[in-house]
N, C-alpha and C positions, 0 to 999 in steps of 0.2 A: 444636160442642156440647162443654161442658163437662161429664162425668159427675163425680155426688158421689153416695159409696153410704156413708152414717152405720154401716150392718150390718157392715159390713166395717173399720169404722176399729178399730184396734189400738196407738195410741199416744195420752197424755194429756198428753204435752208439747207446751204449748201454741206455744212459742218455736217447734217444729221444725214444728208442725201452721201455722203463719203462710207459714215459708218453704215449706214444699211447694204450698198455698194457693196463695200469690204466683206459684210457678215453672208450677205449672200454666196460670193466670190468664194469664202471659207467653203460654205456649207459647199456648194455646187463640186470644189475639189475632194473633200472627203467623200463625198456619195460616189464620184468618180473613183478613186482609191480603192475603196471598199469593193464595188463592183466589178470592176474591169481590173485594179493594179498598176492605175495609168493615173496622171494627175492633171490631164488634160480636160477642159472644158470649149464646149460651145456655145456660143452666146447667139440667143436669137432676138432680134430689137424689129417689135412689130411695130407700125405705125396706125393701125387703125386707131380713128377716134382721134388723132391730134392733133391742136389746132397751134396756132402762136403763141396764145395765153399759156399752153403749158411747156413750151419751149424753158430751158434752162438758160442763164446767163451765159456768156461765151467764159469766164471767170468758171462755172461749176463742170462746163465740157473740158477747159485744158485740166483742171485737179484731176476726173475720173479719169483722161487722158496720161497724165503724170503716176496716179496709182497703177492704172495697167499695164506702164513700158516701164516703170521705176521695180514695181510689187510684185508683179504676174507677167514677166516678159516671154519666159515659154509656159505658159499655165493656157494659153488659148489659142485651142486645137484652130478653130475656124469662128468666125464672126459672123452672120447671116443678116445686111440690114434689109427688111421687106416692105418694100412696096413703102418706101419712104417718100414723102410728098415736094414737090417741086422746089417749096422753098428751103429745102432741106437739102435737094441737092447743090443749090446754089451756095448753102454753106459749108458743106463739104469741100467745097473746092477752096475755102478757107483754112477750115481742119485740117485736110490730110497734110497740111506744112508743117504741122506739127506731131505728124506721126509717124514713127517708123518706118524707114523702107521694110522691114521684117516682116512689119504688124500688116503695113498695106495688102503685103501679098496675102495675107488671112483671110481677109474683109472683100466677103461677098454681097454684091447687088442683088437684089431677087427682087426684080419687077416680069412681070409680064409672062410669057410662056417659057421663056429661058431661064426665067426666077422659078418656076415653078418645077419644072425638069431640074434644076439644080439639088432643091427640098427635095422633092421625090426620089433622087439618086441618093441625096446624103442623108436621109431620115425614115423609120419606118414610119410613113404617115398613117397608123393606127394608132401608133401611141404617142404623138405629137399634139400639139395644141394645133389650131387654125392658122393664128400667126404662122406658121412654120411649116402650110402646108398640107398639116392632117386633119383631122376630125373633129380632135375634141375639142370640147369649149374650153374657153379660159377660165382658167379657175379662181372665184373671185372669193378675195379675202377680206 
């Protein structure tokens, strides 16, 4: 599981926001390999804690967009975005024109109790983070 917390991001450089992206993307498919023998990943994008200010440029969402259907087009198993906030969905309805029909079918909503039954069916919520569902805390770095 790949966690992504928007609430938390703290830098607008887009250049350095690709390589971290990227490096994470790595690590999360080797840890997958090594474990399972499978190269698939899940990506969980929690939105607690995010406001506008830390919203990215629509310029840094198409790149990370372009890395994952260009670089990692079957690398991602399933997409989880949780409990994403209003104005968020309103952009989404911008985004997804520039995303795969492949990728769309991935890319799960999880709001509400049906968001939640979702996590619960696809994740051991023991060993998962909050965002996703389970228990633990976010592990801050």
């Amino acid at each position: 599981i790949l966690y992504l917390t928007p609430g938390k991001e703290n830098s607008n450089d887009e250049y350095d926001n690709m390589r971290h992206l990227v490096y994470h993307l790595e690590r999360a498919i080797a840890c997958a390999r090594r474990k399972s023998g499978r190269e698939k990943v899940c990506i969980v994008i929690g939105y607690q804690g995010f406001r506008l200010t830390n919203a990215p440029p629509m310029s840094t969402v198409k790149h990370t967009l372009a890395i994952l259907q260009g670089h990692y087009p079957e690398r991602m198993h399933r997409a989880y975005i949780c409990d994403p906030p209003l104005v968020f969905r309103s952009f989404w309805k911008i985004i997804k024109m520039f995303v795969d029909p492949a990728t769309l079918e991935k890319i799960a909503f999880c709001t509400g109790k049906e968001g939640k039954f979702l996590l619960e069916r696809d994740f051991d919520t023991s060993t998962t983070e909050k965002q996703a569902g389970g228990t633990r805390k976010l592990r801050e770095f």
